[in-house]
C-alpha atoms as one frame of an Amber mdcrd trajectory, in Angstrom:
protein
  22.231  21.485   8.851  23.181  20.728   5.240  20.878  18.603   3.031  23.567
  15.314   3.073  23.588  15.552   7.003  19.689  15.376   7.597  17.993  12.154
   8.154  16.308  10.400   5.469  13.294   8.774   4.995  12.405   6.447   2.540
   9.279   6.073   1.336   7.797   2.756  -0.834   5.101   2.200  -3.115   4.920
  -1.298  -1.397   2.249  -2.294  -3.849   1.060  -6.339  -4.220   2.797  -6.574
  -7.807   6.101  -7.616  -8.335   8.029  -4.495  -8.538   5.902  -3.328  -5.408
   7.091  -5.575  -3.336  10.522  -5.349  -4.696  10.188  -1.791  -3.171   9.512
  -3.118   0.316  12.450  -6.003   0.089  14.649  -3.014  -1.032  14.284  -0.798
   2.271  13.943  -3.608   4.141  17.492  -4.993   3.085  18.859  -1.195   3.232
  18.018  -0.931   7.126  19.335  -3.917   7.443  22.741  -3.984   5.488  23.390
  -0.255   6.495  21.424   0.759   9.202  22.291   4.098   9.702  21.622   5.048
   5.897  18.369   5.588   6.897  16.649   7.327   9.262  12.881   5.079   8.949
  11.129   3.453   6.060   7.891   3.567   5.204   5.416   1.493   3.003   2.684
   3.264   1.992   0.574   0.249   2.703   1.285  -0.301   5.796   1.252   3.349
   7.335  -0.347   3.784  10.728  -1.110   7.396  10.403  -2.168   9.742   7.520
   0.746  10.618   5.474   1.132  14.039   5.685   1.741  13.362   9.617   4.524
  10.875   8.162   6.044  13.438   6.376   5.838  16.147   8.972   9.366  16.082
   9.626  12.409  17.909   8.753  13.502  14.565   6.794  15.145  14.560   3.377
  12.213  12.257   1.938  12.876   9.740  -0.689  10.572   7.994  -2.557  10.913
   4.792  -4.612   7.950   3.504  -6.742   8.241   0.260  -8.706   6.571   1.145
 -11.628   5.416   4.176 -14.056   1.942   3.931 -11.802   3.507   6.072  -9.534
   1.603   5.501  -6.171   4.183   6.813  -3.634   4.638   9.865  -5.970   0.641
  10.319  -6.642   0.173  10.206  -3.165   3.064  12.491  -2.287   1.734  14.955
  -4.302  -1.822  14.980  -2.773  -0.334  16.413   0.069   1.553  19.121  -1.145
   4.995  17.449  -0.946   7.916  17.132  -3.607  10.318  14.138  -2.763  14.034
  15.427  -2.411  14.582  12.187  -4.216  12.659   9.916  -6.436  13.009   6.968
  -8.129  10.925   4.067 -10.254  12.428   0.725 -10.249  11.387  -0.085 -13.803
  13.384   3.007 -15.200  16.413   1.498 -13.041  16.536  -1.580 -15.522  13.853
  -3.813 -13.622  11.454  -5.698 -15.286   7.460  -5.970 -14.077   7.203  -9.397
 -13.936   3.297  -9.904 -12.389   3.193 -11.604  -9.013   6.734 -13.758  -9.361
   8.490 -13.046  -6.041  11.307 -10.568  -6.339  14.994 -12.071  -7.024  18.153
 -11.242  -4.411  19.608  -9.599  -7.533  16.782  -7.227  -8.047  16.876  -6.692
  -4.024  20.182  -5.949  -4.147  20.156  -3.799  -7.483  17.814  -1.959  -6.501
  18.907  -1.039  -2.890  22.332   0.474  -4.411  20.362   2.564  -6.917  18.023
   3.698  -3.626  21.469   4.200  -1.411  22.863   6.213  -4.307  19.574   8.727
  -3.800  19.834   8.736   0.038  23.828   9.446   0.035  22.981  11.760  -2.258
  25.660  10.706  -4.824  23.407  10.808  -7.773
């Protein structure tokens, strides 16, 4: 199995900011829109087991965090993993904006940068 035909999993930072939640609306509107992109998404908030038994898969895992706090990526590391793809929303032209609710055009901006990683076009 090549890297573009295994299933991916995306991974959010899912945090209570802003450009956390941006993260979630993001996957959320990516299994949605094209459900078959992705294999499961994940907030790291919200996980029901430990995440290295997340990530115990043969899954090309990405990983989006919203901002240059890194928390998906931190806590990637902690288990010993490296992402196959990563990305942080504010480097992708978004703007932190405290606890304003995220705009469709950040959703939307934001899921093509994310399907760009996961079709592995970038």
């Amino acid at each position: 199995m090549t890297d573009d035909e295994r299933p991916v999993l995306l991974l959010t930072c899912s945090g209570i900011s802003h450009t956390g939640q941006l993260t979630t609306m993001a996957g959320q509107f990516l299994r949605c829109r094209y459900p078959a992109l992705l294999s499961r998404h994940l907030a790291l908030t919200r996980l029901k087991r430990p995440l290295e038994e997340e990530l115990d898969t043969d899954e090309r895992l990405v990983a989006v965090d919203g901002c240059d706090q890194c928390c998906a990526g931190n806590r990637i590391a902690l288990v010993g993993r490296v992402p196959d793809a990563y990305l942080i929303a504010t480097r992708e032209g978004i703007t932190k904006r405290g606890m304003e609710e995220p705009r469709f055009d950040e959703i939307e901006a934001l899921s093509r940068s994310i399907a760009k990683l996961a079709r592995n076009d970038r």
